[in-house]
C-alpha positions as CSV (number, residue, x, y, z in Angstrom):
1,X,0.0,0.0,0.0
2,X,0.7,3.6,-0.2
3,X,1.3,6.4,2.7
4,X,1.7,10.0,2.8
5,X,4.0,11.5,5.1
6,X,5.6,14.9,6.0
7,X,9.1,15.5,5.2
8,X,10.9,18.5,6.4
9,X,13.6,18.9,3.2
10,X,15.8,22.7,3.8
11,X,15.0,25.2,6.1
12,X,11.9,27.2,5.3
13,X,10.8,24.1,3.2
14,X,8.1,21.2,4.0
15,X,6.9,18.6,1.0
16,X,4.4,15.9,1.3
17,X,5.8,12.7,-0.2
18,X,4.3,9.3,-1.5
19,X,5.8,6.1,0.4
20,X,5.2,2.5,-0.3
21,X,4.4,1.1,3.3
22,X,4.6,-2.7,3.6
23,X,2.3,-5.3,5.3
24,X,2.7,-5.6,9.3
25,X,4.8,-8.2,10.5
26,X,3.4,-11.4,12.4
27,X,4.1,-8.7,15.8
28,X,3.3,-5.4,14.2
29,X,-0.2,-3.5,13.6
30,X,-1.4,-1.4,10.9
31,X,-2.4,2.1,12.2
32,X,-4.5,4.9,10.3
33,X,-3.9,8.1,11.1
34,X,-7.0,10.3,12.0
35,X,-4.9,13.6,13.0
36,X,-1.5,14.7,14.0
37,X,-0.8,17.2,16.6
38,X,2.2,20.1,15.0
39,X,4.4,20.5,18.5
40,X,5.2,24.2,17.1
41,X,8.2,24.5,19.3
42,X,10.5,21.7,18.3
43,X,9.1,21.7,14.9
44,X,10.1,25.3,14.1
45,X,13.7,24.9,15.3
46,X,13.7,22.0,12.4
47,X,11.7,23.9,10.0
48,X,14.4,27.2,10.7
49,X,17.3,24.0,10.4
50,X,18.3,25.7,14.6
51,X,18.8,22.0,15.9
52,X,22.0,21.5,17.8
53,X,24.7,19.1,15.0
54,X,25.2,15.4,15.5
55,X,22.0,15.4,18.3
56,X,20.0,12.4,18.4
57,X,16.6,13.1,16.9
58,X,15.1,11.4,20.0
59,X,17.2,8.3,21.5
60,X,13.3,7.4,23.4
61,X,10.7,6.9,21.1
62,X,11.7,3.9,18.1
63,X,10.0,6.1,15.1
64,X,12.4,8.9,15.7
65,X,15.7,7.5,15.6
66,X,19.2,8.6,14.1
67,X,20.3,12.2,14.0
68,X,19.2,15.4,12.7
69,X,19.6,15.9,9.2
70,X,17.2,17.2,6.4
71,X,15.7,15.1,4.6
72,X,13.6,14.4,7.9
73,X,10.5,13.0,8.6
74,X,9.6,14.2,12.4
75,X,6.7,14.6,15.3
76,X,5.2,12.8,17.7
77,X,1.8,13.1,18.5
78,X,-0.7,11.2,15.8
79,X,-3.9,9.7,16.8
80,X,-5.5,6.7,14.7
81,X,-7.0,3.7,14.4
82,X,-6.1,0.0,14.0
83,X,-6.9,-1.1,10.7
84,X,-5.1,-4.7,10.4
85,X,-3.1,-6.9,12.7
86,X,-0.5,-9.7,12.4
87,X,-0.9,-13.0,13.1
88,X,0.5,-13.4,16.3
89,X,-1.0,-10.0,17.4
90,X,-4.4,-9.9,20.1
91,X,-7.0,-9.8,17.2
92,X,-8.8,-7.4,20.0
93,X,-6.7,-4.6,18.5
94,X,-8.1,-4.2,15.3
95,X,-10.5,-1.0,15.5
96,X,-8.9,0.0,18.2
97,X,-8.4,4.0,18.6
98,X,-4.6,4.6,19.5
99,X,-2.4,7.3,20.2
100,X,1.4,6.9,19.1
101,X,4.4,8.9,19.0
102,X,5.2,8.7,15.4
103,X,5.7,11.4,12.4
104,X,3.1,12.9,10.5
105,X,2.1,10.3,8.3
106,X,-1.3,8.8,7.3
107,X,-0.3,5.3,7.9
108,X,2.6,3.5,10.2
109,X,3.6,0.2,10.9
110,X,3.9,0.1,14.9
111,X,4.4,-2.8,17.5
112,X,1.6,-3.0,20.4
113,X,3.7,-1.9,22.9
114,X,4.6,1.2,21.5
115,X,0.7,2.3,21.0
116,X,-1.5,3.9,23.8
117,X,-5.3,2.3,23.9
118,X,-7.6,6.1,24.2
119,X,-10.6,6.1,26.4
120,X,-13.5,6.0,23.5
121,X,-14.6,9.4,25.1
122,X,-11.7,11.2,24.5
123,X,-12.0,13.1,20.9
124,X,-8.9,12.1,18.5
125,X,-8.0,16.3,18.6
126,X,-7.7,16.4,22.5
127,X,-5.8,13.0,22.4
128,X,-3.4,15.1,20.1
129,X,-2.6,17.1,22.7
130,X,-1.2,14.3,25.0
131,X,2.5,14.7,24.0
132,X,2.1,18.3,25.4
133,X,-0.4,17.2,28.1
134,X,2.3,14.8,29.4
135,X,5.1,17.8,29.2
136,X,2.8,19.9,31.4
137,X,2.6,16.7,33.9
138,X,6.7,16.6,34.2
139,X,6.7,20.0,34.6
140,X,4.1,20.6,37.6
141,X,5.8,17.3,39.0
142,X,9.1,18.7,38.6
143,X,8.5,22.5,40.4
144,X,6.8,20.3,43.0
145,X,4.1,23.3,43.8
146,X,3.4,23.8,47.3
147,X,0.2,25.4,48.5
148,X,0.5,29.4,49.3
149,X,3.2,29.7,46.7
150,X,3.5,32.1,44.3
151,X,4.0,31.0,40.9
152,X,4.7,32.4,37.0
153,X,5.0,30.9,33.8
154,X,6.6,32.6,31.1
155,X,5.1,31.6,27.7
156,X,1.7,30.7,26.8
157,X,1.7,28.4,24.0
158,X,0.2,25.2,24.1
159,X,2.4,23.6,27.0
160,X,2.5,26.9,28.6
161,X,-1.4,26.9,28.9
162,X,-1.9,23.4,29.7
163,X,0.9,23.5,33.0
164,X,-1.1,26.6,33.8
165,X,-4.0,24.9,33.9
166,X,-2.7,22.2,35.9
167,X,-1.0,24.5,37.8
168,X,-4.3,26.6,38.7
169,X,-5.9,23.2,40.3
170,X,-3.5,23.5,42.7
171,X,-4.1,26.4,45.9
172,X,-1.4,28.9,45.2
173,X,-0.6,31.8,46.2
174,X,-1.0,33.5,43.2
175,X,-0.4,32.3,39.2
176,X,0.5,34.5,36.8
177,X,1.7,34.0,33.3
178,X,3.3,36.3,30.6
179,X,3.3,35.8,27.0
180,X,3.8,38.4,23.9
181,X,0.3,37.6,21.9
182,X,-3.4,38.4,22.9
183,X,-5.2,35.1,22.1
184,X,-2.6,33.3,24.4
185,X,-2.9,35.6,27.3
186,X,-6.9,35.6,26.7
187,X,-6.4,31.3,27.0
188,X,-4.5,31.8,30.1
189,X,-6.6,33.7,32.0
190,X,-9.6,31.7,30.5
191,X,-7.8,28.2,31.9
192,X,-7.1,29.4,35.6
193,X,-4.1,32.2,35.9
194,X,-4.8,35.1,38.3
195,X,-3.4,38.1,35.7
196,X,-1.4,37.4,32.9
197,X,1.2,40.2,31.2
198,X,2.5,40.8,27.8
199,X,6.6,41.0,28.0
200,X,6.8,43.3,25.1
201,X,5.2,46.0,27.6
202,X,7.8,48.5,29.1
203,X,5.6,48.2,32.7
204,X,5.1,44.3,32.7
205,X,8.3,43.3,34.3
206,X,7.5,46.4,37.2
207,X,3.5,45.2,37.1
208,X,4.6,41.2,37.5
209,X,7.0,42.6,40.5
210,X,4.2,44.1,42.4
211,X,1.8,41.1,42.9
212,X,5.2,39.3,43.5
213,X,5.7,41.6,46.5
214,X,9.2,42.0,45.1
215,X,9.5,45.5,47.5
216,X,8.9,43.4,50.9
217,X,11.5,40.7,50.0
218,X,9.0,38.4,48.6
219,X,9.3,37.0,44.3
220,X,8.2,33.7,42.8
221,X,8.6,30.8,44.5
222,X,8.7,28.6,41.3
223,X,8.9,30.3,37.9
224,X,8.8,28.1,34.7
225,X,11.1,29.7,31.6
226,X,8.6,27.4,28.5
227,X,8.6,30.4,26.1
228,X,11.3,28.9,23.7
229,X,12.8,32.9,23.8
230,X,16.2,32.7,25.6
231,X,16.0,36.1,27.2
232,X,13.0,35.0,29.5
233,X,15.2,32.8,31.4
234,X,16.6,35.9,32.8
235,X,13.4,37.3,33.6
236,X,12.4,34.3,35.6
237,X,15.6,34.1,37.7
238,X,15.0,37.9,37.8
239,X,11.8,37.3,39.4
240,X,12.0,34.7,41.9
241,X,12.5,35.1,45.1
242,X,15.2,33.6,47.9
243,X,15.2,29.8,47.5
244,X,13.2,29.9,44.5
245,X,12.9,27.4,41.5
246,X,12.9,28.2,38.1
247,X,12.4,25.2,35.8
248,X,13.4,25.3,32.1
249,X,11.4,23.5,30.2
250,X,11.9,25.1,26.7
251,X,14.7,23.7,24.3
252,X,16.2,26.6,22.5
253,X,18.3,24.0,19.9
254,X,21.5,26.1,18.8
255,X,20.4,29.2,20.6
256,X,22.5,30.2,23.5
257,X,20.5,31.8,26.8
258,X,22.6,34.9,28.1
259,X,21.6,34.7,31.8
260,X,22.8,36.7,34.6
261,X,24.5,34.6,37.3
262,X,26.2,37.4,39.3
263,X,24.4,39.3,42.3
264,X,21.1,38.5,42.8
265,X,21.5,34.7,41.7
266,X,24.5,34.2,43.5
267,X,23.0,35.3,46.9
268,X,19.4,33.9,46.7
269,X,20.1,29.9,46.1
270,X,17.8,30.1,43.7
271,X,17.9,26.5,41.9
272,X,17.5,26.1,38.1
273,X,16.2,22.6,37.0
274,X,16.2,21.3,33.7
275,X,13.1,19.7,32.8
276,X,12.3,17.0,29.9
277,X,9.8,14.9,29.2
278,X,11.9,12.1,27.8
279,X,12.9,11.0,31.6
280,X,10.8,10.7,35.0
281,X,12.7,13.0,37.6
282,X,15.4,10.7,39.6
283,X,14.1,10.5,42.7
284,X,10.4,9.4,41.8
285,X,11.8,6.7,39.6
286,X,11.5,4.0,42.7
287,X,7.4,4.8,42.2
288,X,6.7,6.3,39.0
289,X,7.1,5.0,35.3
290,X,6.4,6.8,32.2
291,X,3.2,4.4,31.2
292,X,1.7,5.9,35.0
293,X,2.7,9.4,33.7
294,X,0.8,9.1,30.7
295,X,-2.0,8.2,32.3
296,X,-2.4,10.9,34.4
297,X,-1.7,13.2,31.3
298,X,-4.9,11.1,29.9
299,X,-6.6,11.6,33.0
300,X,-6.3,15.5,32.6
301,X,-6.9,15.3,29.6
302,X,-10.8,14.2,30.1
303,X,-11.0,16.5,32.7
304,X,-9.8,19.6,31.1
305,X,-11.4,21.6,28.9
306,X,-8.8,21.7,26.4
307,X,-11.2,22.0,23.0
308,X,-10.3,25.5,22.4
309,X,-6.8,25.1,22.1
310,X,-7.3,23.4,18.3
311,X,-7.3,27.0,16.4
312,X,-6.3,25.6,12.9
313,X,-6.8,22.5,11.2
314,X,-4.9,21.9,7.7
315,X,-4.6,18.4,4.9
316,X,-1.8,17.1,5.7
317,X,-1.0,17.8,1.8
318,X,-1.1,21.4,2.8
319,X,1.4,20.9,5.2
320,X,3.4,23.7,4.1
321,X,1.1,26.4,5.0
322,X,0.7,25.2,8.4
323,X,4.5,25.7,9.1
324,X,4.4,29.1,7.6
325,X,1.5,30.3,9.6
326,X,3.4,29.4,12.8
327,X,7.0,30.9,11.7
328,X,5.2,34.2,10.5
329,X,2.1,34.5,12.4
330,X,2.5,32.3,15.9
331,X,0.0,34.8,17.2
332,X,-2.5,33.9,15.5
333,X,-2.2,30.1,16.5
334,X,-2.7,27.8,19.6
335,X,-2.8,24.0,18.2
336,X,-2.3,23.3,15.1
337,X,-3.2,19.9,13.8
338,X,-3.4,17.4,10.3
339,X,-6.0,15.8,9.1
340,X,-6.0,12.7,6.8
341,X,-9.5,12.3,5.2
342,X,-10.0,10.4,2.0
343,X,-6.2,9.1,2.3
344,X,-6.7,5.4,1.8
């Protein structure tokens, strides 16, 4: 049979090729793709060619292996259904609704073990949203909120607005997010934070500082730096207070972050911790695994109202627009997603 896939080919440039795909093995299922979820921030730094040379393209997930080079098929969030299944393969898996981490394409070869079984009332474009839905989980596990604190986020895109949703089910002390475009601050405040401040504003930094109770001593307890833009890490440390956390969660590729470790850093312990999906935190290992993880990101998933965060829906054969409205126009977009109708 015959698939079409996504293939990232040059910077700036996206095509939509035509693959032969083979039969499943006697282990392997047949999976057609309903939609595919665009993770805008790691996809950009391929479509812009700003991945870091010689890094492993993901050394976790099996459909993203060897190293970054164009030509490159890439994501990680499609949502289908079982079509066919092997021989020696539960026959209780055809028809089944899956999520997998695979590549934009409208068919994949996958083993069972690598495939999620969705809840049958979850829709397949809120199961797209589980890759950043599970990132939002590590994060609020990794700042480890307590109640009373005070918290910000910097950067609302999609995995910005869902750990600020988690984040608001928590009793803080106050939650407030910054981000540079109207329709993600309007998302924010619409999914739980308290105010929310564009960074482009000359006053925002001095507004933020005043709920912070910066004049009394006081700052962010936890700050999370998940804008992708390496001059917000240095407005987060800026902004947290003695024995604070900031956690960076964004992955800037080739980018360098110029951050400020002198005076106020040096003398306030504040800790910076790296946060990524790919691993559970150390010390939970001896309780938590990344299948339990992923069903808590499920979990929210039903129980968040997440439907609004789907603002564009392309073909995948117009892939190339949809990677051109988020490199030129990211403020007009929250989720983008494929779709794969009359692909057979």
């Amino acid at each position: 049979m015959r698939r079409r896939a996504v293939q990232f080919v040059a910077p700036g440039k996206v095509t939509v090729v035509d693959e032969a795909l083979k039969s499943p093995t006697r282990d392997q299922v047949l999976v057609q793709t309903l939609i595919s979820a665009i993770s805008a921030g790691t996809e950009l730094l391929i479509y812009r060619g700003e991945w870091p040379p010689g890094l492993p393209v993901d050394e976790n997930i099996p459909a993203l292996q060897g190293t970054f080079r164009y030509p490159l098929k890439y994501g990680y969030a499609c949502v289908g259904r079982v079509i066919s299944v092997g021989s020696k393969v539960d026959p209780s898996w055809k028809g089944q609704l899956v999520f997998a981490f695979n590549p934009h394409e409208s068919h994949f070869l996958s083993y069972p073990d690598n495939l999620a079984p969705l809840p049958l009332d979850l829709p397949p474009e809120r199961a797209g949203l589980l890759p950043n839905m599970e990132t939002a989980v590590a994060l609020v596990m990794d700042g480890r909120p307590l109640i009373g604190e005070r918290v910000v986020v910097f950067g609302q895109g999609v995995v910005g607005l869902l750990t600020t949703a988690l984040l608001a089910k928590f009793s803080l002390g106050g939650l407030y997010a910054l981000d540079r475009f109207a329709l993600r601050r309007d998302r924010s405040l619409a999914l739980g934070a308290d105010s929310v401040f564009d960074p482009g504003n000359p006053l925002a930094m001095d507004s933020l500082m005043t709920f912070l109770e910066m004049e009394r001593g006081g700052g962010a307890d936890l700050a999370y730096e998940l804008s992708g833009n390496t001059a917000a890490l240095d407005q987060a440390i800026s902004v947290t207070g003695f024995g604070g956390r900031v956690v960076v969660g964004s992955w800037y590729g080739a980018k360098r972050a110029d951050i400020d470790l002198g005076g106020k850093f040096h003398r306030s312990r504040i800790k910076l911790i790296g946060s990524q999906v790919s691993a559970i935190e150390p010390e939970l290992t001896g309780r938590w695994t990344k299948k339990r993880r992923l069903n808590v990101a499920i979990g929210m998933l039903r129980e968040l109202n997440t439907v609004e965060l789907v603002s564009h829906r392309f073909p995948v054969d117009r892939a190339h627009e949809a990677y051109a409205l988020l490199a030129r126009n990211p403020g007009d977009a929250l989720q983008v997603v494929f779709t794969y109708e009359g692909i057979l």
